[in-house]
PQR file of N, CA, C, O and H, with PARSE charges and radii, in Angstrom:
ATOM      1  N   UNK A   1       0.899  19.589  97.404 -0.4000 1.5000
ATOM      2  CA  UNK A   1       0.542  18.593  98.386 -0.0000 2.0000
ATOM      3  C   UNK A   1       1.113  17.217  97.998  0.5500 1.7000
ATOM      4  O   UNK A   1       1.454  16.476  98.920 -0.5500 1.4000
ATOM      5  N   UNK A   2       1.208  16.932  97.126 -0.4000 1.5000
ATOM      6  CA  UNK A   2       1.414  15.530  96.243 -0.0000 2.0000
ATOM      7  C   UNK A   2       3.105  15.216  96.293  0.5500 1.7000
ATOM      8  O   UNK A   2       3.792  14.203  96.432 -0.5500 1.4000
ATOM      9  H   UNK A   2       0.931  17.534  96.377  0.4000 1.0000
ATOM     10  N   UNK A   3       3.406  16.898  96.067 -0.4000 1.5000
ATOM     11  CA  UNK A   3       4.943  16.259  95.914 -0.0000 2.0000
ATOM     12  C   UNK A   3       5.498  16.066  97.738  0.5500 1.7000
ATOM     13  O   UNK A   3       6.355  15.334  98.234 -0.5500 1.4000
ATOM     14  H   UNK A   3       2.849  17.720  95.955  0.4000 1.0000
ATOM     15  N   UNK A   4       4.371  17.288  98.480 -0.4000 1.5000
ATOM     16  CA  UNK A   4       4.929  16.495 100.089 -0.0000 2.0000
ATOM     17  C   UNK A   4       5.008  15.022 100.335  0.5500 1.7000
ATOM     18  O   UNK A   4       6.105  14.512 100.564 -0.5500 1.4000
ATOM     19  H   UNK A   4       3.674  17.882  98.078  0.4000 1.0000
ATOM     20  N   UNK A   5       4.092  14.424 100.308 -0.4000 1.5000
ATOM     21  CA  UNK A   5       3.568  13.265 100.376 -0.0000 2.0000
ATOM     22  C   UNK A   5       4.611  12.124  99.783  0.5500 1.7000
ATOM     23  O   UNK A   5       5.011  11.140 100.405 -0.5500 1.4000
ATOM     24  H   UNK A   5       3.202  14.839 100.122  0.4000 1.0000
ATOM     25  N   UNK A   6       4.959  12.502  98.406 -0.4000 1.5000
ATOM     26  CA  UNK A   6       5.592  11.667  97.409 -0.0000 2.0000
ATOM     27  C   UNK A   6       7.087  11.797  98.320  0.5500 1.7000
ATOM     28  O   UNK A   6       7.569  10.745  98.739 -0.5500 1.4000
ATOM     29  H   UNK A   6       4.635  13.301  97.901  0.4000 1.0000
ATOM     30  N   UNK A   7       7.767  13.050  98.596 -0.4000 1.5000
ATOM     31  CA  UNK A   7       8.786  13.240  99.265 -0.0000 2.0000
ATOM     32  C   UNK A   7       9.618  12.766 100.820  0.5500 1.7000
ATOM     33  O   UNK A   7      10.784  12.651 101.197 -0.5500 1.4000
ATOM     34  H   UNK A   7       7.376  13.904  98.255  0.4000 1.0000
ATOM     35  N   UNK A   8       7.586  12.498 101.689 -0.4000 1.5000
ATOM     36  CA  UNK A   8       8.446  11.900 102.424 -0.0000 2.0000
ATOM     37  C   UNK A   8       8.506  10.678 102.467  0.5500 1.7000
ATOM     38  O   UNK A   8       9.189  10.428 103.460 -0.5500 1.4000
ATOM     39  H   UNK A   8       6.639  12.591 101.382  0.4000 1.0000
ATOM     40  N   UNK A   9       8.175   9.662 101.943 -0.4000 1.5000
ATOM     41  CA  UNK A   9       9.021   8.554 101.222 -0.0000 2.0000
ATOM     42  C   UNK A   9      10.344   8.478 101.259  0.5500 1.7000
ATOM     43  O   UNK A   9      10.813   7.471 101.789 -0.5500 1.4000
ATOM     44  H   UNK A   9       7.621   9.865 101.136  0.4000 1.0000
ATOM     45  N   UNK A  10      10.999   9.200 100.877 -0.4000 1.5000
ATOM     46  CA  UNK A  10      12.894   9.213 100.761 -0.0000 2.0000
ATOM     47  C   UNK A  10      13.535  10.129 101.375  0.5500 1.7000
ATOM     48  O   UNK A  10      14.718  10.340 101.108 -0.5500 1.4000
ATOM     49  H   UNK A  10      10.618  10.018 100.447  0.4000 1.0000
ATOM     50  N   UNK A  11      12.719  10.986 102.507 -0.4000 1.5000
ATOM     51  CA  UNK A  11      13.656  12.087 103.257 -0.0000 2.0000
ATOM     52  C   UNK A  11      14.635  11.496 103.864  0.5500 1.7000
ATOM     53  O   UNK A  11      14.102  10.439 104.204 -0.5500 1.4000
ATOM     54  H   UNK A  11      11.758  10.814 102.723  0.4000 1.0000
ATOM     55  N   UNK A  12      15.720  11.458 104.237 -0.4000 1.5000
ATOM     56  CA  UNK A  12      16.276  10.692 105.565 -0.0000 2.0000
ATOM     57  C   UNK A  12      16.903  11.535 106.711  0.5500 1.7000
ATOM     58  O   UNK A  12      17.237  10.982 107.759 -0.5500 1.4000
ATOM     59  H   UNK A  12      16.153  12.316 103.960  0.4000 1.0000
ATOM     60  N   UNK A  13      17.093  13.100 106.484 -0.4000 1.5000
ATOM     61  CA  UNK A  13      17.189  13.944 107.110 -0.0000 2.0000
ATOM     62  C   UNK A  13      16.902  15.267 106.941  0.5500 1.7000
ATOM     63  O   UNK A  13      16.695  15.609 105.777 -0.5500 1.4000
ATOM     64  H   UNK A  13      16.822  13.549 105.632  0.4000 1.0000
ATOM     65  N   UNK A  14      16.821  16.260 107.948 -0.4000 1.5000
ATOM     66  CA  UNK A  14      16.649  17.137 107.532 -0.0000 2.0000
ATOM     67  C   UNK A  14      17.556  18.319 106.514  0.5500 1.7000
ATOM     68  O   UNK A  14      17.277  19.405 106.007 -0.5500 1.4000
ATOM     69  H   UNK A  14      16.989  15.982 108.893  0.4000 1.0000
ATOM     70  N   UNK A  15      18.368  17.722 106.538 -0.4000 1.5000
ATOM     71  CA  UNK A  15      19.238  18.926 105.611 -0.0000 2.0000
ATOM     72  C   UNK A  15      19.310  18.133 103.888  0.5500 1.7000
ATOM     73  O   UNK A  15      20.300  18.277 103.171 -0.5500 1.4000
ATOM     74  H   UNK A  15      18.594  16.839 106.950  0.4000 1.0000
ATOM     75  N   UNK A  16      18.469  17.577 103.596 -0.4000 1.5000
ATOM     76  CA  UNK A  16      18.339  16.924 102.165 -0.0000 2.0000
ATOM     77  C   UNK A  16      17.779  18.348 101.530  0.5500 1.7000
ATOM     78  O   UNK A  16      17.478  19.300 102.250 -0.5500 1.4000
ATOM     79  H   UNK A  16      17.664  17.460 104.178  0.4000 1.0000
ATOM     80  N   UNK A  17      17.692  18.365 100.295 -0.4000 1.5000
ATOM     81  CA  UNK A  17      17.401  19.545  99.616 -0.0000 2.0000
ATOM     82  C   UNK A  17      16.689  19.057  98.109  0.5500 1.7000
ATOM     83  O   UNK A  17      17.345  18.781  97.104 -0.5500 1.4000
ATOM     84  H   UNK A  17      17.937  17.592  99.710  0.4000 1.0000
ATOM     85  N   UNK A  18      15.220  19.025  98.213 -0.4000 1.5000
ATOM     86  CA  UNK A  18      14.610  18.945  97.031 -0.0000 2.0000
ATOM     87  C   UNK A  18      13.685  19.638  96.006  0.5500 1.7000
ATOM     88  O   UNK A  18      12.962  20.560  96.383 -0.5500 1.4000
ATOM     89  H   UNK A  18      14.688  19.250  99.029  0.4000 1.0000
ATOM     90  N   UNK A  19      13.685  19.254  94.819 -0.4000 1.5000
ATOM     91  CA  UNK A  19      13.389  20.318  93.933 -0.0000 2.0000
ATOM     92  C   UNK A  19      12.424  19.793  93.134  0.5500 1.7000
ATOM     93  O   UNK A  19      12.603  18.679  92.642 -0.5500 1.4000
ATOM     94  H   UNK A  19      14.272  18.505  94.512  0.4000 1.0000
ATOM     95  N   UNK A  20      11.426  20.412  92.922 -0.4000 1.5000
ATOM     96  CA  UNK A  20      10.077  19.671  91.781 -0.0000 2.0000
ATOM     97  C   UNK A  20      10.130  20.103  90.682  0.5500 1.7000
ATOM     98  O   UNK A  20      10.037  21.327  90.586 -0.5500 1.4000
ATOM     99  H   UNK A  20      11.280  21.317  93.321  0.4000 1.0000
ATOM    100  N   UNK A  21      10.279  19.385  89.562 -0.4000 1.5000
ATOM    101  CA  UNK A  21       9.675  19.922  88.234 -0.0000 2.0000
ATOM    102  C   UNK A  21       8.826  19.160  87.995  0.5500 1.7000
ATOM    103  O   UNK A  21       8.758  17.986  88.357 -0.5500 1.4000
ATOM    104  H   UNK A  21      10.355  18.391  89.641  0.4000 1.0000
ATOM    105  N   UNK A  22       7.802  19.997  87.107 -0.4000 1.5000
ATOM    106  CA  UNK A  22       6.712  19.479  86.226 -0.0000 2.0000
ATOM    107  C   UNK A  22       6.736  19.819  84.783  0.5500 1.7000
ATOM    108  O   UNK A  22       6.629  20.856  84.129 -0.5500 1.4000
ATOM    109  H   UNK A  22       7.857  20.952  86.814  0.4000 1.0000
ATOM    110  N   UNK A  23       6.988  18.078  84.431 -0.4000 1.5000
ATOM    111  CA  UNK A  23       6.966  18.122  82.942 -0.0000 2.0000
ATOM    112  C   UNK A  23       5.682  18.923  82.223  0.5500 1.7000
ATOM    113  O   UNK A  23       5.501  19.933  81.542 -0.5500 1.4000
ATOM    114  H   UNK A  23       7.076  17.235  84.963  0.4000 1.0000
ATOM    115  N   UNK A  24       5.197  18.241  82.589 -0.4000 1.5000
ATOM    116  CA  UNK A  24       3.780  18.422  81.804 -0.0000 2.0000
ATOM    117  C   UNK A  24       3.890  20.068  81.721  0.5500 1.7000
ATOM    118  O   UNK A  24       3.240  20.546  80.791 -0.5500 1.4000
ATOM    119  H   UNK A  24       5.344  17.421  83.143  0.4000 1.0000
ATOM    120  N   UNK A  25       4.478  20.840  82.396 -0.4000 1.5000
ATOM    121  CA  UNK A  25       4.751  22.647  82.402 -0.0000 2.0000
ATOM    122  C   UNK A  25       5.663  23.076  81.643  0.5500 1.7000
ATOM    123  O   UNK A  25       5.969  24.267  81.712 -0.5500 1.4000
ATOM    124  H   UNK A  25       5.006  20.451  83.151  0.4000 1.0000
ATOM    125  N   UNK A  26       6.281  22.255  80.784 -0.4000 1.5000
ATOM    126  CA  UNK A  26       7.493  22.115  80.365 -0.0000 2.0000
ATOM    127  C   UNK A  26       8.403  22.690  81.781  0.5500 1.7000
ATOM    128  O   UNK A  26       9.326  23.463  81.525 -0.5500 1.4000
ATOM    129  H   UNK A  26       6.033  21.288  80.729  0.4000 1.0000
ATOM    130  N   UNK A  27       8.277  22.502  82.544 -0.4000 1.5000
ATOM    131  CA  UNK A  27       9.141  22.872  84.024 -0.0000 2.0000
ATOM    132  C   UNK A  27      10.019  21.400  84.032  0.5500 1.7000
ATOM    133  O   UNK A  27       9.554  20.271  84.186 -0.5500 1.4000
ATOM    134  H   UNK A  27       7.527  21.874  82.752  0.4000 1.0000
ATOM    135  N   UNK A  28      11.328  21.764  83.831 -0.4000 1.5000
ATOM    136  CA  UNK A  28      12.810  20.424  83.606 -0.0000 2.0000
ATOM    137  C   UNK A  28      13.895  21.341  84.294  0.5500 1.7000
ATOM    138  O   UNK A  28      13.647  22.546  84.333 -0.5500 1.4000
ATOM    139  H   UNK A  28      11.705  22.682  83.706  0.4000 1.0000
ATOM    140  N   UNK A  29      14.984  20.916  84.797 -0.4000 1.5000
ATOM    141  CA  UNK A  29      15.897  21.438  85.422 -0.0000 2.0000
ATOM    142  C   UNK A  29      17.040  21.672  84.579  0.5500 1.7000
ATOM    143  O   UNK A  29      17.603  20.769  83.960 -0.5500 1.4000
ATOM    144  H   UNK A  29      15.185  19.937  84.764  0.4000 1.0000
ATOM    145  N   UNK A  30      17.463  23.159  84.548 -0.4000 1.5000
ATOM    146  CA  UNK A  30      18.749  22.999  83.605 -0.0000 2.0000
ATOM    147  C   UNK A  30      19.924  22.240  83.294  0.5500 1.7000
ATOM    148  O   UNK A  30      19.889  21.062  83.648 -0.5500 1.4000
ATOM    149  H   UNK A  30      17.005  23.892  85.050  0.4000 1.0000
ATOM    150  N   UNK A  31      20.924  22.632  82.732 -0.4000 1.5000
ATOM    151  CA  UNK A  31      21.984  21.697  82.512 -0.0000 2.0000
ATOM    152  C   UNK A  31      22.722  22.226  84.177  0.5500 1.7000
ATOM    153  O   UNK A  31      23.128  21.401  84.996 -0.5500 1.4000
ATOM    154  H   UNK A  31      20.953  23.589  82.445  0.4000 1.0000
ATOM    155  N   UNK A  32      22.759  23.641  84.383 -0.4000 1.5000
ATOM    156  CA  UNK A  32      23.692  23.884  85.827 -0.0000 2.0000
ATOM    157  C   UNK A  32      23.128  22.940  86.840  0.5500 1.7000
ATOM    158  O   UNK A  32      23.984  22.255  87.400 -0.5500 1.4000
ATOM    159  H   UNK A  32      22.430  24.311  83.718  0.4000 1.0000
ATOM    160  N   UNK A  33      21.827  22.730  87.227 -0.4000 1.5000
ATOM    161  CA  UNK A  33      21.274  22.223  87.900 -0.0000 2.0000
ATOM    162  C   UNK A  33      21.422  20.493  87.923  0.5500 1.7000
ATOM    163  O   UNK A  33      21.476  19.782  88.926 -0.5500 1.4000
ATOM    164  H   UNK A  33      21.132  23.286  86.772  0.4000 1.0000
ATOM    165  N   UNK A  34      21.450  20.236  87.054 -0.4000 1.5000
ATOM    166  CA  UNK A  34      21.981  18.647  86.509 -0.0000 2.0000
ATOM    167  C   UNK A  34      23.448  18.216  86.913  0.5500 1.7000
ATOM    168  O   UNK A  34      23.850  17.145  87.365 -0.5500 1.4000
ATOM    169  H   UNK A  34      21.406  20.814  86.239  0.4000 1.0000
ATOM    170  N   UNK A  35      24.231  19.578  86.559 -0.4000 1.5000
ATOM    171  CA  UNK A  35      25.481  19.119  86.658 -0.0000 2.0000
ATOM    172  C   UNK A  35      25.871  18.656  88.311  0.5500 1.7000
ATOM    173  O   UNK A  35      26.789  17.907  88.645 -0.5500 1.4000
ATOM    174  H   UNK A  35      23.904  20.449  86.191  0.4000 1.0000
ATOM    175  N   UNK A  36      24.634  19.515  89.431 -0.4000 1.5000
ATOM    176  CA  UNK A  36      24.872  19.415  90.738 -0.0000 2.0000
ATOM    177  C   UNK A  36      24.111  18.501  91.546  0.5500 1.7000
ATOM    178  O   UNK A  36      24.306  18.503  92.762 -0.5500 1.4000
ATOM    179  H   UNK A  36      23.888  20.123  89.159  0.4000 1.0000
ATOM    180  N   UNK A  37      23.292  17.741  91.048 -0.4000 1.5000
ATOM    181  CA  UNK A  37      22.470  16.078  90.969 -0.0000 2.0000
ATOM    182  C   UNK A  37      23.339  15.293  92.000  0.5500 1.7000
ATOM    183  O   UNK A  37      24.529  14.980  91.992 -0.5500 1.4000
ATOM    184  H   UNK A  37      23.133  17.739  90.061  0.4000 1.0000
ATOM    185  N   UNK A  38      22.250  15.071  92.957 -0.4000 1.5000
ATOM    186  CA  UNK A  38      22.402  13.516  93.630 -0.0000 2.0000
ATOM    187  C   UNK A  38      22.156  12.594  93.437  0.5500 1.7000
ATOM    188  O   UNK A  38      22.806  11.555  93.554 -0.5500 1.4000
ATOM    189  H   UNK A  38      21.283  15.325  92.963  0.4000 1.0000
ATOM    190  N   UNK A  39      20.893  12.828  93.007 -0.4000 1.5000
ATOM    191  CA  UNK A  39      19.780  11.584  93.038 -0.0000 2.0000
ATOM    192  C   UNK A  39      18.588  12.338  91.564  0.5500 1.7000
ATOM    193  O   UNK A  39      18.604  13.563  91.447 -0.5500 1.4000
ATOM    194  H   UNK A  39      20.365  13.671  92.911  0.4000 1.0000
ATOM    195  N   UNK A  40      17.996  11.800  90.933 -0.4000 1.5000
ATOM    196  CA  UNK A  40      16.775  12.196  90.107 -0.0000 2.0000
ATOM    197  C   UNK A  40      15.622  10.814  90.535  0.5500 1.7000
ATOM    198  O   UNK A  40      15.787   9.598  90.634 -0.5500 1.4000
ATOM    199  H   UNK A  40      17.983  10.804  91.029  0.4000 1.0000
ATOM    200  N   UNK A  41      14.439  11.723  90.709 -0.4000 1.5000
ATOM    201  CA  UNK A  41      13.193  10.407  91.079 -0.0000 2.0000
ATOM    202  C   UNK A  41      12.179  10.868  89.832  0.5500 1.7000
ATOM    203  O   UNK A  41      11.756  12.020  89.732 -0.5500 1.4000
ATOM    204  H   UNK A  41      14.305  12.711  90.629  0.4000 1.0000
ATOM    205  N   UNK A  42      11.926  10.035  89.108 -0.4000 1.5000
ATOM    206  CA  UNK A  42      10.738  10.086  88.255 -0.0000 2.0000
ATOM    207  C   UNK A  42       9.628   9.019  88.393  0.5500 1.7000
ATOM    208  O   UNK A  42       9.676   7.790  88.341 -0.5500 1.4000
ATOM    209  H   UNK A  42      12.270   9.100  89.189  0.4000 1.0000
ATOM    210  N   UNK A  43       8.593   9.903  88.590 -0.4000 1.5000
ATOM    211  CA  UNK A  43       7.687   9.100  89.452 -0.0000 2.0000
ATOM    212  C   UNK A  43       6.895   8.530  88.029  0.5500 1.7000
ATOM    213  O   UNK A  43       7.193   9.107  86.983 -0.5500 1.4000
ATOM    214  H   UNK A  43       8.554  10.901  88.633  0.4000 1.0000
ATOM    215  N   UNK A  44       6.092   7.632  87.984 -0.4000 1.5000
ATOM    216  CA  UNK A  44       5.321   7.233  86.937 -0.0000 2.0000
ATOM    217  C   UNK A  44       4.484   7.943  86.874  0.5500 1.7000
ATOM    218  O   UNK A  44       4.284   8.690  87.832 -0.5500 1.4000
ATOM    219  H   UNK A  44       5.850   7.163  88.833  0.4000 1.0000
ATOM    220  N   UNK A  45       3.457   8.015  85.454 -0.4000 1.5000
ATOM    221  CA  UNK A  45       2.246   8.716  84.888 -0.0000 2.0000
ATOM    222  C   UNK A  45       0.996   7.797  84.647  0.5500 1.7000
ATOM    223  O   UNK A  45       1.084   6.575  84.759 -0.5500 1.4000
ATOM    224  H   UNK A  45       3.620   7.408  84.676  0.4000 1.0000
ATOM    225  N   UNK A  46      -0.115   8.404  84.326 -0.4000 1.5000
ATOM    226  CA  UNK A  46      -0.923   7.938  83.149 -0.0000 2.0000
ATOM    227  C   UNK A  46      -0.682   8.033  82.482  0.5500 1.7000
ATOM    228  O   UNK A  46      -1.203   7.379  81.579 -0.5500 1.4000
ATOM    229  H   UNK A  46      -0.187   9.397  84.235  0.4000 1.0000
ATOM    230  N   UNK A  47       0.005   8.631  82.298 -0.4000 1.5000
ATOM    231  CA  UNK A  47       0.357   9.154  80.034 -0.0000 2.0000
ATOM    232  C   UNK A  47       1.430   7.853  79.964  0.5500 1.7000
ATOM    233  O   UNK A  47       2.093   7.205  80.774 -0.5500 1.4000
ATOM    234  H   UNK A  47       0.428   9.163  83.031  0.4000 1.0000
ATOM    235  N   UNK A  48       1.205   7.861  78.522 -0.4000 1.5000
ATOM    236  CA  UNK A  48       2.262   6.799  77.824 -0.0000 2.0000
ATOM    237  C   UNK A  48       3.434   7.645  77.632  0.5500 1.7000
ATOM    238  O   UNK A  48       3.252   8.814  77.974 -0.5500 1.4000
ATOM    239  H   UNK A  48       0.667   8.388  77.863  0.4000 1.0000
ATOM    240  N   UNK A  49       4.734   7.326  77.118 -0.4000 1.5000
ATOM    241  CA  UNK A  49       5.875   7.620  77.196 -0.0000 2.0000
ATOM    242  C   UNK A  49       5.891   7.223  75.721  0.5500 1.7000
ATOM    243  O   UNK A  49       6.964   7.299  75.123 -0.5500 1.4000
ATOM    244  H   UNK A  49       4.882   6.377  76.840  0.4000 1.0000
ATOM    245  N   UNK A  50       4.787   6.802  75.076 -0.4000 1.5000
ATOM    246  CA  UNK A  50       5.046   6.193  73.168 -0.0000 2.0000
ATOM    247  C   UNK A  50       3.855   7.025  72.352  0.5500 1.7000
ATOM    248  O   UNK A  50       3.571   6.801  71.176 -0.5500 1.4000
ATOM    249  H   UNK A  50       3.915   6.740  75.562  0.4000 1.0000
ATOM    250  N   UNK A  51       3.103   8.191  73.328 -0.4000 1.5000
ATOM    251  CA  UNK A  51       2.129   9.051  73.008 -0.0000 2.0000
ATOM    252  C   UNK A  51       2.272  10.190  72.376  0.5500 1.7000
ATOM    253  O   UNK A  51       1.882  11.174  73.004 -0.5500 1.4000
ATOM    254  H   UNK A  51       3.333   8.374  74.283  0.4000 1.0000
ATOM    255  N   UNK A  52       2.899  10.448  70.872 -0.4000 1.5000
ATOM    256  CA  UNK A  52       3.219  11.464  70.375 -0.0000 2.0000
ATOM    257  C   UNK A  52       2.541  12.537  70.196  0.5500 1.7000
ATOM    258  O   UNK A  52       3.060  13.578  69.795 -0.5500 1.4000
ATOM    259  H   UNK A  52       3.216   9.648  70.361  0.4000 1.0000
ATOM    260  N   UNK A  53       1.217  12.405  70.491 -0.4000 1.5000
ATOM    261  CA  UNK A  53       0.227  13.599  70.409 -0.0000 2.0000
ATOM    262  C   UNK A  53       0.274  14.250  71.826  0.5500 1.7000
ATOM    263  O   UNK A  53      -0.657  15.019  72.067 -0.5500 1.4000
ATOM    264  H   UNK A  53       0.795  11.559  70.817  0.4000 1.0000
ATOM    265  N   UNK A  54       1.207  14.067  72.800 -0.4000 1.5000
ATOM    266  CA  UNK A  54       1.297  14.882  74.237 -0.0000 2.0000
ATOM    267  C   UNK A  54       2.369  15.395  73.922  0.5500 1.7000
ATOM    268  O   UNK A  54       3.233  14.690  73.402 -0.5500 1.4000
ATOM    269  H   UNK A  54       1.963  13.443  72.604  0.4000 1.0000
ATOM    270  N   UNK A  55       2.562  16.608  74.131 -0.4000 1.5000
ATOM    271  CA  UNK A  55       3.501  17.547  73.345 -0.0000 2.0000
ATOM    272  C   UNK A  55       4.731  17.791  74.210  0.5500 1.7000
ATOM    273  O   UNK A  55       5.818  18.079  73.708 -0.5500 1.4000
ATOM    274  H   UNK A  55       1.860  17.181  74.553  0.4000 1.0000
ATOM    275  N   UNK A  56       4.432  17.603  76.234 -0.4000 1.5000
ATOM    276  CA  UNK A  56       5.638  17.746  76.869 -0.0000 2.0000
ATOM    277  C   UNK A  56       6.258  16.457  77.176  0.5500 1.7000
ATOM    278  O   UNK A  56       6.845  16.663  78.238 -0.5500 1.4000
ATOM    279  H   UNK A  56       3.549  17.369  76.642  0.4000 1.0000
ATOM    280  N   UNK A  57       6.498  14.943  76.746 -0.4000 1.5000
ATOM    281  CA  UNK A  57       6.668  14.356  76.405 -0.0000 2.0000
ATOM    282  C   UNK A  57       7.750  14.127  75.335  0.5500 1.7000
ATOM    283  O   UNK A  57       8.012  12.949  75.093 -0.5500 1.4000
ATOM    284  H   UNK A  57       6.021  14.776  75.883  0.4000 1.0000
ATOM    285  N   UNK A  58       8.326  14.948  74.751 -0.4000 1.5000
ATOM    286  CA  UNK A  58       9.820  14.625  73.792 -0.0000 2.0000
ATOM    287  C   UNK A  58      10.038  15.074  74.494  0.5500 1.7000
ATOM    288  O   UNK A  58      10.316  14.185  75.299 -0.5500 1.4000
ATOM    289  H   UNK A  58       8.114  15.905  74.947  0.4000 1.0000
ATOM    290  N   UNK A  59      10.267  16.621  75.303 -0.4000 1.5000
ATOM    291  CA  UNK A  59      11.342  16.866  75.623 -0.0000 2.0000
ATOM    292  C   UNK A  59      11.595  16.802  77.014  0.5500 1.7000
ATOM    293  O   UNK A  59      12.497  17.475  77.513 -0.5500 1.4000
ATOM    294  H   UNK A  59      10.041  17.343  74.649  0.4000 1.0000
ATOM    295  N   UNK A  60      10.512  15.670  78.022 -0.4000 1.5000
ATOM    296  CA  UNK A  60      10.985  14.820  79.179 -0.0000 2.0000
ATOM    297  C   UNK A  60      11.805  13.648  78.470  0.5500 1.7000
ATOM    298  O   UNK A  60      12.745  13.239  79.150 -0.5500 1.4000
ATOM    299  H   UNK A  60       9.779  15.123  77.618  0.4000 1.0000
ATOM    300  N   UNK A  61      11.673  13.192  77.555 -0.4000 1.5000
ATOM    301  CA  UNK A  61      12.766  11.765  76.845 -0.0000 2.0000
ATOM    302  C   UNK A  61      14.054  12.355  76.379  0.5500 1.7000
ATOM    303  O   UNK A  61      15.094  11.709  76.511 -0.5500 1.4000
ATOM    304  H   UNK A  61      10.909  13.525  77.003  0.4000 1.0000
ATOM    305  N   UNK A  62      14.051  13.679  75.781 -0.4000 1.5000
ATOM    306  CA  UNK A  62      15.276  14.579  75.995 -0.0000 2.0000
ATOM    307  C   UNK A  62      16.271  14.618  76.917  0.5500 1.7000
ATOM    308  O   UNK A  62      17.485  14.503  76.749 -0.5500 1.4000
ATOM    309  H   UNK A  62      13.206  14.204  75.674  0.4000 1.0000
ATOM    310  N   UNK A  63      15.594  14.802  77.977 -0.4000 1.5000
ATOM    311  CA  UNK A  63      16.424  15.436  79.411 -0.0000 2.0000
ATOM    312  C   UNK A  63      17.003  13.922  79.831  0.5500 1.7000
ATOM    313  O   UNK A  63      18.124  13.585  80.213 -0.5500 1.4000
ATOM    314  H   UNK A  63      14.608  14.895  78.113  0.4000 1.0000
ATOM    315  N   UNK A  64      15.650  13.061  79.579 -0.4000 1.5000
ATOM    316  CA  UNK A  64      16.145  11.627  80.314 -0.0000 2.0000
ATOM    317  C   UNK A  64      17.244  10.838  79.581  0.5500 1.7000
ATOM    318  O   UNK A  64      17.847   9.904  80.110 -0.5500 1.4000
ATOM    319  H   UNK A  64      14.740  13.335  79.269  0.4000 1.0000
ATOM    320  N   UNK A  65      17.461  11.269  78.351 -0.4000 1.5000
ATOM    321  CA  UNK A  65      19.011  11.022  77.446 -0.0000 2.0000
ATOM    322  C   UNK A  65      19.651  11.929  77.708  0.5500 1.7000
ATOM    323  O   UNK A  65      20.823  11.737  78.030 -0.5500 1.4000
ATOM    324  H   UNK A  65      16.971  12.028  77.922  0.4000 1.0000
ATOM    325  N   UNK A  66      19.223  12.989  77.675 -0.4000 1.5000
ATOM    326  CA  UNK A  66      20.476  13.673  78.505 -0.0000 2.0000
ATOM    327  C   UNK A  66      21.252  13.183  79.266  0.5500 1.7000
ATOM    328  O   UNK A  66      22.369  12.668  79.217 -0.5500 1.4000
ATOM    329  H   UNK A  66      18.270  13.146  77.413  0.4000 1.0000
ATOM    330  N   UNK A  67      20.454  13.428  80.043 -0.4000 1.5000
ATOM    331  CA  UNK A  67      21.171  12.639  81.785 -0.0000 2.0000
ATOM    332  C   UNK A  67      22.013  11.468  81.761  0.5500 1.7000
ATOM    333  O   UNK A  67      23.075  11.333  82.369 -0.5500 1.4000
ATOM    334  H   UNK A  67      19.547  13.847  80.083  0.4000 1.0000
ATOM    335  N   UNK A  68      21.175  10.229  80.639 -0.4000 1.5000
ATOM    336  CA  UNK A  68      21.755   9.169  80.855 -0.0000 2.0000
ATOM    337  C   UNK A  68      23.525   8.978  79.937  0.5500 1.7000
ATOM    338  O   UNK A  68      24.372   8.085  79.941 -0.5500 1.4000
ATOM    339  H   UNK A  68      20.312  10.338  80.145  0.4000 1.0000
ATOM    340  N   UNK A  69      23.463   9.755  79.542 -0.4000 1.5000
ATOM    341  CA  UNK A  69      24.758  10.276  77.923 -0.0000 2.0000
ATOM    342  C   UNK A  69      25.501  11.165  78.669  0.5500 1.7000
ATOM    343  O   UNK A  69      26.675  11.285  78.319 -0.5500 1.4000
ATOM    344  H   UNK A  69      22.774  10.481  79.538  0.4000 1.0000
ATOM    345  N   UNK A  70      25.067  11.911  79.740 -0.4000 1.5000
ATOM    346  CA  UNK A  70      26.012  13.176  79.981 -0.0000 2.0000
ATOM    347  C   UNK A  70      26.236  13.415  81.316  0.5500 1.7000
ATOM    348  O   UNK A  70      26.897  14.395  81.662 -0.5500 1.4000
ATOM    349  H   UNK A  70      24.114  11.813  80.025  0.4000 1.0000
ATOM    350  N   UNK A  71      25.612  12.387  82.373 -0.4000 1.5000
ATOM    351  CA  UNK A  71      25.468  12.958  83.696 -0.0000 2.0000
ATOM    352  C   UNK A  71      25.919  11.582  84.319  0.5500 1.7000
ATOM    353  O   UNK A  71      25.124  11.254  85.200 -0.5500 1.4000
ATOM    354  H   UNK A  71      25.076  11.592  82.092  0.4000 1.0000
ATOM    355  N   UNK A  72      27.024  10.596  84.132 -0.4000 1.5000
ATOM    356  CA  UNK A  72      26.955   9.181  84.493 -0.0000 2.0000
ATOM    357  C   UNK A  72      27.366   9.130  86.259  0.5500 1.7000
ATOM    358  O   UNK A  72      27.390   8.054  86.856 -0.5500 1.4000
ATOM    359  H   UNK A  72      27.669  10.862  83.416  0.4000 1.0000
TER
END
């Protein structure tokens, strides 16, 4: 329900094509999937991003160096 909501915010037509992951599931999109990127939206949390005791948390700061090092 949340990600409807959150989504239509930025639809602008119907043939857009979007995809949810959830960190917190360790659910992240592969590298194939990255390589075929339009756009990435990361919405804000409650959780801190400097909270080392939340365990899916490195490897959302992973992906997000990823991206920023490998996907320009």
């Amino acid at each position: 329900m949340y990600e409807m909501l959150f989504m239509g915010n930025f639809i602008q037509d119907g043939n857009e094509k979007w995809a949810f992951y959830k960190a917190y599931d360790y659910d992240l999109p592969s590298e194939k999937v990255l390589a075929n990127l339009k756009g990435l939206v990361l919405p804000g949390s409650k959780y801190s991003v400097y909270d080392e005791s939340i365990e899916w948390i490195k490897p959302l700061k992973e992906l997000v160096q990823n991206i920023y090092n490998n996907y320009k």
